[in-house]
PDB file with SEQRES, HELIX, SHEET and CRYST1 records, atoms N, CA, C and O in Angstrom:
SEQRES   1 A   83  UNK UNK UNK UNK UNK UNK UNK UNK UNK UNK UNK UNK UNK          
SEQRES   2 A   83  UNK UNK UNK UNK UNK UNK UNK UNK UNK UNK UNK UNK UNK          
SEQRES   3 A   83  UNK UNK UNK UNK UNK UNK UNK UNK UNK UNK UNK UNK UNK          
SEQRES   4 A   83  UNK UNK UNK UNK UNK UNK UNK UNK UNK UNK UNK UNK UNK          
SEQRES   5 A   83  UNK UNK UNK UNK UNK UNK UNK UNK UNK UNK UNK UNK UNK          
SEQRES   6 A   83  UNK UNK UNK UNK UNK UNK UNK UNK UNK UNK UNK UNK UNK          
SEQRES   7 A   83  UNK UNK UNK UNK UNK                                          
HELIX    1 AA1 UNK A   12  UNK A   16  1                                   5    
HELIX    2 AA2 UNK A   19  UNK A   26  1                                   8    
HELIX    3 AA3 UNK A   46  UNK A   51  1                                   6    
HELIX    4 AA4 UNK A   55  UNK A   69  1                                  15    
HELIX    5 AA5 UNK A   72  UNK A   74  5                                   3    
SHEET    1 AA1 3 UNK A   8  UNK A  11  0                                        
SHEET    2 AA1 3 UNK A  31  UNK A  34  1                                        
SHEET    3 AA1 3 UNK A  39  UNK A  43 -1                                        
CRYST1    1.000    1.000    1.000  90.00  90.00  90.00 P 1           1          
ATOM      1  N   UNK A   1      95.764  14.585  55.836  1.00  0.00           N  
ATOM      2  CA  UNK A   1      96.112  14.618  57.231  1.00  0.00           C  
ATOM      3  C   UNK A   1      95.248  15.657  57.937  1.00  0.00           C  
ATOM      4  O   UNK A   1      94.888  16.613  57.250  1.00  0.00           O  
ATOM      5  N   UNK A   2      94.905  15.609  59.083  1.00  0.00           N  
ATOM      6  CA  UNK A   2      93.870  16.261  59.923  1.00  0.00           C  
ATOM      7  C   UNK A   2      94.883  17.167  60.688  1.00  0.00           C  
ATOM      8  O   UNK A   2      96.026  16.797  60.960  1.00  0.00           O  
ATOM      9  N   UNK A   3      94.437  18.220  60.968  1.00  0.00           N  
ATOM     10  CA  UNK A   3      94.868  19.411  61.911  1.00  0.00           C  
ATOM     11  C   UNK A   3      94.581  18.931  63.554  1.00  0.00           C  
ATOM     12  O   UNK A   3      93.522  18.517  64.026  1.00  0.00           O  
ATOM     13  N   UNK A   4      95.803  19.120  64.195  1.00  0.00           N  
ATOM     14  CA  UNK A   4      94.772  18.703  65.930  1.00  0.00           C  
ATOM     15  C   UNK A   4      95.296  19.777  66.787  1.00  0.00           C  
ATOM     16  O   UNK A   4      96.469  20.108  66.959  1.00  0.00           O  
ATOM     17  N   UNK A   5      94.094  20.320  67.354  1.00  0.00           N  
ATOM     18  CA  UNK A   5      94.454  21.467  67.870  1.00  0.00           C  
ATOM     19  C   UNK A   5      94.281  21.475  69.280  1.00  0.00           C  
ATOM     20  O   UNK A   5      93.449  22.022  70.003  1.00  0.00           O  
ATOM     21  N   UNK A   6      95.353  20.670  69.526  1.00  0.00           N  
ATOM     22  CA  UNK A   6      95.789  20.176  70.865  1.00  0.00           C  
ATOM     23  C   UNK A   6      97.210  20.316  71.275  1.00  0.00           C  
ATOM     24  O   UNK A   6      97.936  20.742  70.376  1.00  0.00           O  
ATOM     25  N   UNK A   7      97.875  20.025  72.586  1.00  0.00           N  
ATOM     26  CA  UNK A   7      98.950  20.652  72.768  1.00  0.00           C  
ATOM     27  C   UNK A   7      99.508  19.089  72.817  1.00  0.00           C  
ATOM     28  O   UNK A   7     100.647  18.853  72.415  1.00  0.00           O  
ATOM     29  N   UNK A   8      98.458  17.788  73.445  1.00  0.00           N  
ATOM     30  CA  UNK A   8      98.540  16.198  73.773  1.00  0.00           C  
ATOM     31  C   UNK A   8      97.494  16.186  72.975  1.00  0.00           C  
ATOM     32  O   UNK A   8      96.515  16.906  72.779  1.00  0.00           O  
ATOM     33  N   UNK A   9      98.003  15.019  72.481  1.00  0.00           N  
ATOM     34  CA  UNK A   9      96.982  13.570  72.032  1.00  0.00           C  
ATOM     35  C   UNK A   9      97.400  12.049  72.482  1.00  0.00           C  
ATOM     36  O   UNK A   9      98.561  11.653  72.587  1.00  0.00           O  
ATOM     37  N   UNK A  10      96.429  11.418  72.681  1.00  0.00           N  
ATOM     38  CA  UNK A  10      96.713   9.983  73.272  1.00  0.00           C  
ATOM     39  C   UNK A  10      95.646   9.070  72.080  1.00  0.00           C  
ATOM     40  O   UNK A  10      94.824   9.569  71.311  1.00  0.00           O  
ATOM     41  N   UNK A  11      95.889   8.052  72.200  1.00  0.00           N  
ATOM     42  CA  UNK A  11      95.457   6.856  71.270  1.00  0.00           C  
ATOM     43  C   UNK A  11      94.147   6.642  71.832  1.00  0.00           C  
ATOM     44  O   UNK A  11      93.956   7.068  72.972  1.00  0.00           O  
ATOM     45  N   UNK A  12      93.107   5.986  71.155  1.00  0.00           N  
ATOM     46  CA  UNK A  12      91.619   5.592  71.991  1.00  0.00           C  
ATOM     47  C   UNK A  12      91.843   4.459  72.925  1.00  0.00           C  
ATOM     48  O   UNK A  12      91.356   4.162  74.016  1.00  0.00           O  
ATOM     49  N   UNK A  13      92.926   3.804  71.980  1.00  0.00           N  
ATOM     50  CA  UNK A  13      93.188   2.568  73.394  1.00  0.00           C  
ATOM     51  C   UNK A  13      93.877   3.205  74.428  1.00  0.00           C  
ATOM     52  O   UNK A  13      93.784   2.640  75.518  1.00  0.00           O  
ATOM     53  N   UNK A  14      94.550   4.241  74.385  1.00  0.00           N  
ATOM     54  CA  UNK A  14      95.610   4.244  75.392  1.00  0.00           C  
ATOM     55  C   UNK A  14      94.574   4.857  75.960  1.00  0.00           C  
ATOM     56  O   UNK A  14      94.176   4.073  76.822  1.00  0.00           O  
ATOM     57  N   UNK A  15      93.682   6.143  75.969  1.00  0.00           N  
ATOM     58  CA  UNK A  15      92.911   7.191  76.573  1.00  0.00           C  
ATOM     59  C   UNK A  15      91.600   5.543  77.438  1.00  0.00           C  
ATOM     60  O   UNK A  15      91.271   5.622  78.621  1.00  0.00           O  
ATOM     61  N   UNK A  16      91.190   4.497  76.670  1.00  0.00           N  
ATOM     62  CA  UNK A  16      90.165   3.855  77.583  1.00  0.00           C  
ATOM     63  C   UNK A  16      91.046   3.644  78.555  1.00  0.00           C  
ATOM     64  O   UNK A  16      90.690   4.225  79.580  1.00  0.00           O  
ATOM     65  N   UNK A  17      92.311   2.903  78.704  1.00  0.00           N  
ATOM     66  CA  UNK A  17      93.342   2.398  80.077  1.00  0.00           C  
ATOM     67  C   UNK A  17      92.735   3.244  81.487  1.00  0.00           C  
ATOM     68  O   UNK A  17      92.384   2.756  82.562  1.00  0.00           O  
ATOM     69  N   UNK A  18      92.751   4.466  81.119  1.00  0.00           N  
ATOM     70  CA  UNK A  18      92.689   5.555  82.138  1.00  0.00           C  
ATOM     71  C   UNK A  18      92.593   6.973  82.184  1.00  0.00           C  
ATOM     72  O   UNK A  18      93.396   7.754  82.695  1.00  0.00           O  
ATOM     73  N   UNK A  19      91.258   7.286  81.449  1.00  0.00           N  
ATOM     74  CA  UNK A  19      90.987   8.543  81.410  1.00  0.00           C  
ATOM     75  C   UNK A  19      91.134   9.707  82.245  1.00  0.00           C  
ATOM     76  O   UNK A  19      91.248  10.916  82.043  1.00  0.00           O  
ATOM     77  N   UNK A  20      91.092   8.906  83.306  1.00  0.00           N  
ATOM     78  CA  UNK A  20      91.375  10.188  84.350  1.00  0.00           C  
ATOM     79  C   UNK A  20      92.736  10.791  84.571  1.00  0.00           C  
ATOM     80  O   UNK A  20      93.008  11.983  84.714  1.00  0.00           O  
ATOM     81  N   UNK A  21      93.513   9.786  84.573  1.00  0.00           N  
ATOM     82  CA  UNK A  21      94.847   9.933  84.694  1.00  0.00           C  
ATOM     83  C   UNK A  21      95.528  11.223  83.412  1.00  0.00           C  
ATOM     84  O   UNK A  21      96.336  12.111  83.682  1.00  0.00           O  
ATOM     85  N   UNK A  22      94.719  10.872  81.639  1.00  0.00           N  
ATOM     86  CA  UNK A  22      94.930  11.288  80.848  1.00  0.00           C  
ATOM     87  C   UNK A  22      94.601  13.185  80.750  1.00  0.00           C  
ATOM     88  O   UNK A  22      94.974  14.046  79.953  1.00  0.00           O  
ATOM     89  N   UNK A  23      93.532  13.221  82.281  1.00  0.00           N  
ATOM     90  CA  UNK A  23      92.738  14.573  82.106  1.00  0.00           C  
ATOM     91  C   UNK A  23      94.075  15.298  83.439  1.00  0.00           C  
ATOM     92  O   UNK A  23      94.468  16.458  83.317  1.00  0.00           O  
ATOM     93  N   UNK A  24      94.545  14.457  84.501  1.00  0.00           N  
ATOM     94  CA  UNK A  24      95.519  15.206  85.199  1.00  0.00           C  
ATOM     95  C   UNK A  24      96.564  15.276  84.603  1.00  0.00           C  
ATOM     96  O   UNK A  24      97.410  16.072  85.010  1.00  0.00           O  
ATOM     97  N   UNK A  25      96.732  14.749  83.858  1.00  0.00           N  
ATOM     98  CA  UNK A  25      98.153  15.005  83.431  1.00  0.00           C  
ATOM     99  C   UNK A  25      98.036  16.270  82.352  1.00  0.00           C  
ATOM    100  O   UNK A  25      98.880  17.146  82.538  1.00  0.00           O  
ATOM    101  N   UNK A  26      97.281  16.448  81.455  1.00  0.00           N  
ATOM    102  CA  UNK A  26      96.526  17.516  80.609  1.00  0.00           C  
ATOM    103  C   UNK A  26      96.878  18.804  81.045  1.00  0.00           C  
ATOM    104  O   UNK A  26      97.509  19.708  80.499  1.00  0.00           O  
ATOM    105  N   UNK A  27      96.136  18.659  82.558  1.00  0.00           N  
ATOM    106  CA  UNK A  27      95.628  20.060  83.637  1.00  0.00           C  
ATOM    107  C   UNK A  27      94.489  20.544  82.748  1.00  0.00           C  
ATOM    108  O   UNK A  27      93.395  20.021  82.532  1.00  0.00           O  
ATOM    109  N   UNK A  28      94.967  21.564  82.332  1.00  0.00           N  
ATOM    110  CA  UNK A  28      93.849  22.549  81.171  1.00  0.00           C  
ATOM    111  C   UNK A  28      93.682  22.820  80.070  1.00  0.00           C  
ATOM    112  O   UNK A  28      92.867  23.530  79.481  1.00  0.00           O  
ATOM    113  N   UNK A  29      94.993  21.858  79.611  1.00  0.00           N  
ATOM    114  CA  UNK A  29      94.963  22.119  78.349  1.00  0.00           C  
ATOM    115  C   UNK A  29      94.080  20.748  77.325  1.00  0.00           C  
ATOM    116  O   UNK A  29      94.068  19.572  77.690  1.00  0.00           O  
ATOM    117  N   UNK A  30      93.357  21.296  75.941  1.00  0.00           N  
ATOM    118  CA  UNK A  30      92.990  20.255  75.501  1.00  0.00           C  
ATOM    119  C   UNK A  30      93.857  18.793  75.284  1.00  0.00           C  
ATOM    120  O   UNK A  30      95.024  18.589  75.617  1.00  0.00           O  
ATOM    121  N   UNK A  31      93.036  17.966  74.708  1.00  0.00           N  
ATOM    122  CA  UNK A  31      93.865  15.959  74.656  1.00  0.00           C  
ATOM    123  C   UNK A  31      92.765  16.058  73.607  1.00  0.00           C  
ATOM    124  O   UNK A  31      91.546  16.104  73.767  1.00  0.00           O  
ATOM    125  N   UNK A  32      93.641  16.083  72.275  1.00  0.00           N  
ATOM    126  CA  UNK A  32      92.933  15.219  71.182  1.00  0.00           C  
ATOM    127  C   UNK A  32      93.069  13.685  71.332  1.00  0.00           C  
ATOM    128  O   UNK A  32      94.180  13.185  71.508  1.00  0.00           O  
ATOM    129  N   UNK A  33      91.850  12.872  71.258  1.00  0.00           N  
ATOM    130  CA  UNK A  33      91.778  11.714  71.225  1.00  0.00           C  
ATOM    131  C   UNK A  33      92.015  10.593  70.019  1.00  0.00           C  
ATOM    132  O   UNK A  33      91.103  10.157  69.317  1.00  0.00           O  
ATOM    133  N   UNK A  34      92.925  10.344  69.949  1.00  0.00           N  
ATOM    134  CA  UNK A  34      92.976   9.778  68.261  1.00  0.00           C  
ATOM    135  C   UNK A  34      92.253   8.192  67.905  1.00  0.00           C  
ATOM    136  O   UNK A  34      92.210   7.221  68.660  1.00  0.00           O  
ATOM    137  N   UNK A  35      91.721   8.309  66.509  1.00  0.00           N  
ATOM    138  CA  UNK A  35      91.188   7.084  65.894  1.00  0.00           C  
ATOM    139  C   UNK A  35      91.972   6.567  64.931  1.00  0.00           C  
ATOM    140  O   UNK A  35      91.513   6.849  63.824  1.00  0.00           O  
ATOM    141  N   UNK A  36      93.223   5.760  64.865  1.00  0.00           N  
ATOM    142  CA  UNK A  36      93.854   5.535  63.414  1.00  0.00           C  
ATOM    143  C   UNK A  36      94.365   6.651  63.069  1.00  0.00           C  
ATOM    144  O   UNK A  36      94.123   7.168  61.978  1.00  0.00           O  
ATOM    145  N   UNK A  37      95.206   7.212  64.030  1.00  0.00           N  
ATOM    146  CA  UNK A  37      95.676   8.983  64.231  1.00  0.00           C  
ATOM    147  C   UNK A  37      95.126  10.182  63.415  1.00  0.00           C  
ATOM    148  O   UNK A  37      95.689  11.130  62.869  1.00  0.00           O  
ATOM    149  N   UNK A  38      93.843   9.811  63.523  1.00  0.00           N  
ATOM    150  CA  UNK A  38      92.726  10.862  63.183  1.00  0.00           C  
ATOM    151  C   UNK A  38      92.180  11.072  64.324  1.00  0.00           C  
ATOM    152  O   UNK A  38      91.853  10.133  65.050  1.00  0.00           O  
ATOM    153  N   UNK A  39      91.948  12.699  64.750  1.00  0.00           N  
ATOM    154  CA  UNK A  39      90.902  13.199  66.038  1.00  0.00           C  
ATOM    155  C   UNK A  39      89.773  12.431  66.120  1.00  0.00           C  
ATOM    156  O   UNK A  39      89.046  12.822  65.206  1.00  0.00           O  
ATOM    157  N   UNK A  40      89.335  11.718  66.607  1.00  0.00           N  
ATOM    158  CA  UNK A  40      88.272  11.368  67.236  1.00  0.00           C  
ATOM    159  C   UNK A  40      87.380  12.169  68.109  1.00  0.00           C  
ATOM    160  O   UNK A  40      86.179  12.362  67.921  1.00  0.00           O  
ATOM    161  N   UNK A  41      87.986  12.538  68.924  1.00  0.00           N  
ATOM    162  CA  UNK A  41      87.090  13.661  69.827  1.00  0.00           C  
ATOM    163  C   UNK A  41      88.391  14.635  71.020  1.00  0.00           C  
ATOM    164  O   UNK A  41      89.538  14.319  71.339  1.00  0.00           O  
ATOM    165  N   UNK A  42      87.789  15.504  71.290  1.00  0.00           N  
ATOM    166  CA  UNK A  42      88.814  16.172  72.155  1.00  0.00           C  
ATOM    167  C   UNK A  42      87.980  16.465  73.457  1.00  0.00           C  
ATOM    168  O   UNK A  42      86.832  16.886  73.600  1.00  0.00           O  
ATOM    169  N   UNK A  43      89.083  16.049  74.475  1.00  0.00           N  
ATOM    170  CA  UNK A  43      88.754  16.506  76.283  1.00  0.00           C  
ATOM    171  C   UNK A  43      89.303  17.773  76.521  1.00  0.00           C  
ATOM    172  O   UNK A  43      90.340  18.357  76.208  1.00  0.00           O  
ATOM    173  N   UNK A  44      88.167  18.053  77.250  1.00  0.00           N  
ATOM    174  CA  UNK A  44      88.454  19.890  77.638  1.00  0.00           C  
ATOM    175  C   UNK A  44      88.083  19.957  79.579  1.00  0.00           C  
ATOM    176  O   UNK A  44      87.279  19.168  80.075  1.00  0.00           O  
ATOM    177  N   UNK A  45      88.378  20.377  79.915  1.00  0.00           N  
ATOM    178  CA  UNK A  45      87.518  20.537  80.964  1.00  0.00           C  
ATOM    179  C   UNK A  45      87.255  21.652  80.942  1.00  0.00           C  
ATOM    180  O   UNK A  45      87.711  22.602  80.306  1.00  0.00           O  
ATOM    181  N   UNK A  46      85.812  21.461  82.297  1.00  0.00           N  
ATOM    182  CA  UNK A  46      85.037  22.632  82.118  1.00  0.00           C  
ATOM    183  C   UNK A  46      85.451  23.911  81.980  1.00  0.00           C  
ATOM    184  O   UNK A  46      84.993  24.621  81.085  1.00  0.00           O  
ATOM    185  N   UNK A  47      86.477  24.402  82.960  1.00  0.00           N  
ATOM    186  CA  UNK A  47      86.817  25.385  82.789  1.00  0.00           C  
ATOM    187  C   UNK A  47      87.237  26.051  81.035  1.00  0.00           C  
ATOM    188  O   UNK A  47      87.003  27.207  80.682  1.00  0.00           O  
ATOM    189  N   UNK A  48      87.808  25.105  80.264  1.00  0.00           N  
ATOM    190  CA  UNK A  48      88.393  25.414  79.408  1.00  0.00           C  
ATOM    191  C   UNK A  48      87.076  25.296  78.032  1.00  0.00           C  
ATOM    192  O   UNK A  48      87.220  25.845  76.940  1.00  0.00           O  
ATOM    193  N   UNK A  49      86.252  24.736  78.297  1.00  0.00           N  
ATOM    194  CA  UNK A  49      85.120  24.579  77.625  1.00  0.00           C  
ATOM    195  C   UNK A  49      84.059  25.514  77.794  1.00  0.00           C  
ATOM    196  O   UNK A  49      83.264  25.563  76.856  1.00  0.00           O  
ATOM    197  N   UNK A  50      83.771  26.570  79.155  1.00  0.00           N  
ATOM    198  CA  UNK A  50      83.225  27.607  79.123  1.00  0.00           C  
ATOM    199  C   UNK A  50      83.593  28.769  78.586  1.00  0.00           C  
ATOM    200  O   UNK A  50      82.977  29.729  78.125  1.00  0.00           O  
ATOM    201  N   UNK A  51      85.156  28.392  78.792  1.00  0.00           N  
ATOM    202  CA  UNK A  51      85.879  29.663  78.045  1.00  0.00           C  
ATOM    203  C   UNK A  51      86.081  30.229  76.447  1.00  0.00           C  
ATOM    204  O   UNK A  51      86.325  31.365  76.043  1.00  0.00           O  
ATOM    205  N   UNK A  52      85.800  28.486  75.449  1.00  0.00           N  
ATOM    206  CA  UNK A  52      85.140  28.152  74.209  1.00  0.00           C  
ATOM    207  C   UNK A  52      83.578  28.869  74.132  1.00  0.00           C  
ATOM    208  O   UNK A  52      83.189  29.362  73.073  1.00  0.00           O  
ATOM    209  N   UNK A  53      82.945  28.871  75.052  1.00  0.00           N  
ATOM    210  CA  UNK A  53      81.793  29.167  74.604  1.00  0.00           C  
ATOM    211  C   UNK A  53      81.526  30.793  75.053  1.00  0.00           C  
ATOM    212  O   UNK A  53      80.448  31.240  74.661  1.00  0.00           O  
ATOM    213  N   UNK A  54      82.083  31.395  75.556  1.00  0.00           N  
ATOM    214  CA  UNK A  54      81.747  32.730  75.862  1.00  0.00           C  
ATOM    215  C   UNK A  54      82.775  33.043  74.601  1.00  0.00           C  
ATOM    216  O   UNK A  54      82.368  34.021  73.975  1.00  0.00           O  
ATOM    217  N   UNK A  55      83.600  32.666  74.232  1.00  0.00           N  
ATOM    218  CA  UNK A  55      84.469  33.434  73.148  1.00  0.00           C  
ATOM    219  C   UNK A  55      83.191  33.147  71.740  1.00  0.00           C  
ATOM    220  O   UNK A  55      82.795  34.133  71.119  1.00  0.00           O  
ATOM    221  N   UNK A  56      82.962  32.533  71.584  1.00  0.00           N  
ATOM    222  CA  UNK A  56      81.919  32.215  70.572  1.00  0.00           C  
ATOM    223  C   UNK A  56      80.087  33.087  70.715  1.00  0.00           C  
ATOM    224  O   UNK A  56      79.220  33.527  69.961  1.00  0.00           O  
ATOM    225  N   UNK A  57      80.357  32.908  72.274  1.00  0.00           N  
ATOM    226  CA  UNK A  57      79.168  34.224  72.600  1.00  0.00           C  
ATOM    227  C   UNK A  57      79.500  35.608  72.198  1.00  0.00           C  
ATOM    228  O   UNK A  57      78.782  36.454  71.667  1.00  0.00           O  
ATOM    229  N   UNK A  58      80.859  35.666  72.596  1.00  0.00           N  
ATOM    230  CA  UNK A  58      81.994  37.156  72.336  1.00  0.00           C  
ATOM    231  C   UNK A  58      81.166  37.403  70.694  1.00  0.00           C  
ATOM    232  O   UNK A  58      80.275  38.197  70.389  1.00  0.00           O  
ATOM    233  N   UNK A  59      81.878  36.387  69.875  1.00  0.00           N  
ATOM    234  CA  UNK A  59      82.339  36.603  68.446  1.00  0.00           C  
ATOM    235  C   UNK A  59      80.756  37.049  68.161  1.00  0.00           C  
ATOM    236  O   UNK A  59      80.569  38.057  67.479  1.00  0.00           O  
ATOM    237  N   UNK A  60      80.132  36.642  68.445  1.00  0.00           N  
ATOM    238  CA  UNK A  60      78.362  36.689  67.932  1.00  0.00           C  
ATOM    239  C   UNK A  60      78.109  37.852  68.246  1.00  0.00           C  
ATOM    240  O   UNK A  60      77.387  38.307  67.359  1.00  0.00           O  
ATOM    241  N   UNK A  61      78.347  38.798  69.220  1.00  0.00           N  
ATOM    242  CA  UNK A  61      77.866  39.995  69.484  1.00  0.00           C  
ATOM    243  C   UNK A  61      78.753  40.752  68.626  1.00  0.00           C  
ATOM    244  O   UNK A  61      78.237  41.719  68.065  1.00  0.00           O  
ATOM    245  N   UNK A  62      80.059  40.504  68.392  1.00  0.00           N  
ATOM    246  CA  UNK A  62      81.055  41.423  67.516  1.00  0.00           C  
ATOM    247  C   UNK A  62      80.141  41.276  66.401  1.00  0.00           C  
ATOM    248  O   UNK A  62      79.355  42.188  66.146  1.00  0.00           O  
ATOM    249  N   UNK A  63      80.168  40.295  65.766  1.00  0.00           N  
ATOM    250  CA  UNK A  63      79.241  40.610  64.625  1.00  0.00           C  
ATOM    251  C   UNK A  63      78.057  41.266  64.098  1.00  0.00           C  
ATOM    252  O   UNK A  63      77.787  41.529  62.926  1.00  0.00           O  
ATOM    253  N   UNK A  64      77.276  41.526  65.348  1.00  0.00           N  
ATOM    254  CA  UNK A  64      75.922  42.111  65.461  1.00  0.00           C  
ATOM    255  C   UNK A  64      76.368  43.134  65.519  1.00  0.00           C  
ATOM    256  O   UNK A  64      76.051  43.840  64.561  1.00  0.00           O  
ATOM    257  N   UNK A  65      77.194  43.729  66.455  1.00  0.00           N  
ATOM    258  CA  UNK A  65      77.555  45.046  66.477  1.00  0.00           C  
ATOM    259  C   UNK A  65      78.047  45.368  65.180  1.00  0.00           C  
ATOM    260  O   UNK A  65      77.468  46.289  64.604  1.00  0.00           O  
ATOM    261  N   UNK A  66      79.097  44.740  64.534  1.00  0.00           N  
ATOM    262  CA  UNK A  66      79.202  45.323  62.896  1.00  0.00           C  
ATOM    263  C   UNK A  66      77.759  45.611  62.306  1.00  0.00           C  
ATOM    264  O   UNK A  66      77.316  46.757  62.224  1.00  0.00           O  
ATOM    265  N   UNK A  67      77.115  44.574  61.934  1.00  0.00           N  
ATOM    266  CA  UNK A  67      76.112  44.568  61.558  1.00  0.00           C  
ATOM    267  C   UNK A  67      75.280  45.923  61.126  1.00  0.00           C  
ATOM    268  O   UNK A  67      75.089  46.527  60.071  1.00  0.00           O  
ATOM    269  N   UNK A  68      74.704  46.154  63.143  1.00  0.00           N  
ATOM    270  CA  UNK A  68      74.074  47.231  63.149  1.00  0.00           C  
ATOM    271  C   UNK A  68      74.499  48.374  63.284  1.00  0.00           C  
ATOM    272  O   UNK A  68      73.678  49.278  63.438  1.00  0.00           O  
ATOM    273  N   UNK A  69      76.080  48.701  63.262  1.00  0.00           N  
ATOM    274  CA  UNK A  69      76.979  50.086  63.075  1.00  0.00           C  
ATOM    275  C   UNK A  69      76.678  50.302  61.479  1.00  0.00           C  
ATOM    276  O   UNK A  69      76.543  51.395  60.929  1.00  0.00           O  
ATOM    277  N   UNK A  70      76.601  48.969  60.838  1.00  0.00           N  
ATOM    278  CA  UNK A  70      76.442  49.353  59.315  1.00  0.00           C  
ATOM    279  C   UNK A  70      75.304  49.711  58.959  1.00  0.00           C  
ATOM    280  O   UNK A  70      75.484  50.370  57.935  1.00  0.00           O  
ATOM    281  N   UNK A  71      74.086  49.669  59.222  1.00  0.00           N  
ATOM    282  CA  UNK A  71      72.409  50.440  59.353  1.00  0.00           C  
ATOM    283  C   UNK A  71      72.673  51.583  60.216  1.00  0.00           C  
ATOM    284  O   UNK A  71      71.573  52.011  60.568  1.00  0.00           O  
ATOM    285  N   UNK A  72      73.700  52.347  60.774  1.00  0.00           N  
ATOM    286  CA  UNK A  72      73.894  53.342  61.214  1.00  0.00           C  
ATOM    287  C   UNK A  72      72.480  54.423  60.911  1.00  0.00           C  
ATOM    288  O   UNK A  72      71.455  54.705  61.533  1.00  0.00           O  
ATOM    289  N   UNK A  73      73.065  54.797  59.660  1.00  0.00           N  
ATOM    290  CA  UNK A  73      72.767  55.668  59.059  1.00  0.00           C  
ATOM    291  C   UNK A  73      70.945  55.851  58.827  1.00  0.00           C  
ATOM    292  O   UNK A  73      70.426  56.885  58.406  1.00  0.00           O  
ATOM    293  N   UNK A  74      70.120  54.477  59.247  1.00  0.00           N  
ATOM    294  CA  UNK A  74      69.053  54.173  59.012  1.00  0.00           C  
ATOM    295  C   UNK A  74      68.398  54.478  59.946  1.00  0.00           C  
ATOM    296  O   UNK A  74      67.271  54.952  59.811  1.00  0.00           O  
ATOM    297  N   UNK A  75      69.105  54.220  61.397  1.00  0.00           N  
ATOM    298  CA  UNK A  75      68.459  54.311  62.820  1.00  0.00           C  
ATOM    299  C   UNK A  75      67.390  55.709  63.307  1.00  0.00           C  
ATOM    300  O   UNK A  75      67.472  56.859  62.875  1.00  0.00           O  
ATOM    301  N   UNK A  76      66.640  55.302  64.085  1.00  0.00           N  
ATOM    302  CA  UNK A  76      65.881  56.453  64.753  1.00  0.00           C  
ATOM    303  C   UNK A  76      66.161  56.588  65.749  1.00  0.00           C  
ATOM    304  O   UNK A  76      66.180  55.599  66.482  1.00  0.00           O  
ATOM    305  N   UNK A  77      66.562  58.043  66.325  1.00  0.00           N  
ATOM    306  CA  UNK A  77      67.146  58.462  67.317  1.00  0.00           C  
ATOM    307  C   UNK A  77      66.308  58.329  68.215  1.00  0.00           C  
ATOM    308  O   UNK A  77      65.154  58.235  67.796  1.00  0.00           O  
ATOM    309  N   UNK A  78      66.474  58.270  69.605  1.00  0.00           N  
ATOM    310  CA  UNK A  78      65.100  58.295  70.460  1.00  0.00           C  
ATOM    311  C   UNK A  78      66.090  58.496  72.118  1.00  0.00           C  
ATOM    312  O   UNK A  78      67.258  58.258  72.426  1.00  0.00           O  
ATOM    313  N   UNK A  79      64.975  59.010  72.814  1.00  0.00           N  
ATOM    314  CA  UNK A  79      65.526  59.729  74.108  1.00  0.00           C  
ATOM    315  C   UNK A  79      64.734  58.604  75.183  1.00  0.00           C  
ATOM    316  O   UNK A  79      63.547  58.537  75.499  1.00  0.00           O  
ATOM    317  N   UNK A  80      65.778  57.860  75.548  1.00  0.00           N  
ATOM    318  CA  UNK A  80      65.266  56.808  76.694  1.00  0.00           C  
ATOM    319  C   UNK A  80      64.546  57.602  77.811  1.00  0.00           C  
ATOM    320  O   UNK A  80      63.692  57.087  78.532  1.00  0.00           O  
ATOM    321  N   UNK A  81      64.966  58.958  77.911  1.00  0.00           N  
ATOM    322  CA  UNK A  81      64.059  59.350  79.381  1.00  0.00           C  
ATOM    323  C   UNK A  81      62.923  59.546  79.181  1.00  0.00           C  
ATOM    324  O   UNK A  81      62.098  59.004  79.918  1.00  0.00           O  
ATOM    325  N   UNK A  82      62.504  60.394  78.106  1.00  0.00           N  
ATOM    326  CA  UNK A  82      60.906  60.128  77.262  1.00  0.00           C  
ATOM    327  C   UNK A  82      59.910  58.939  77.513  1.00  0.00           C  
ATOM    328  O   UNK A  82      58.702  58.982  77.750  1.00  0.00           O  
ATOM    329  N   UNK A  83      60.723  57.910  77.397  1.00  0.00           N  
ATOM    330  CA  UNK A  83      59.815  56.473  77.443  1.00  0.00           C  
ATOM    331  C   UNK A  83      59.267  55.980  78.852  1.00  0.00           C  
ATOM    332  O   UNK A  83      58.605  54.945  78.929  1.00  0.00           O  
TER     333      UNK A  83                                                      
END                                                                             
């Protein structure tokens, strides 16, 4: 069985009838789309799909920052007003 990490899901037949209808009724939250009640694909709107991708921009810099806190100890100090 598949995980759906949605709050709605609608059927592919039911979601072709009237997609739009399927995205107001939603508002903001995701609509897993089901195939043979397997996810098929999920509707986001934009808003909620930029907000996916800056958290994933987020997570990428957290990591870098671990990263290079852990070469701490390697770094060369340097005085930006110098340059």
């Amino acid at each position: 069985m598949d995980t759906i990490y949605a709050d709605y899901s609608i059927s592919m037949t039911e979601f072709k009838k009237n997609p739009a209808q399927v995205l107001r009724t939603a508002g903001e939250k995701p609509v897993a789309v089901l195939n043979h009640n397997r996810p098929a694909f999920y509707m986001l709107t934009p808003k909620l799909f930029e907000a996916l991708v800056e958290e994933l921009s987020d997570r990428h810099l957290v990591e870098l920052v671990r990263q290079r806190l852990a070469c701490k100890d390697t770094a060369i100090e340097v005085d930006i007003d110098q340059i």
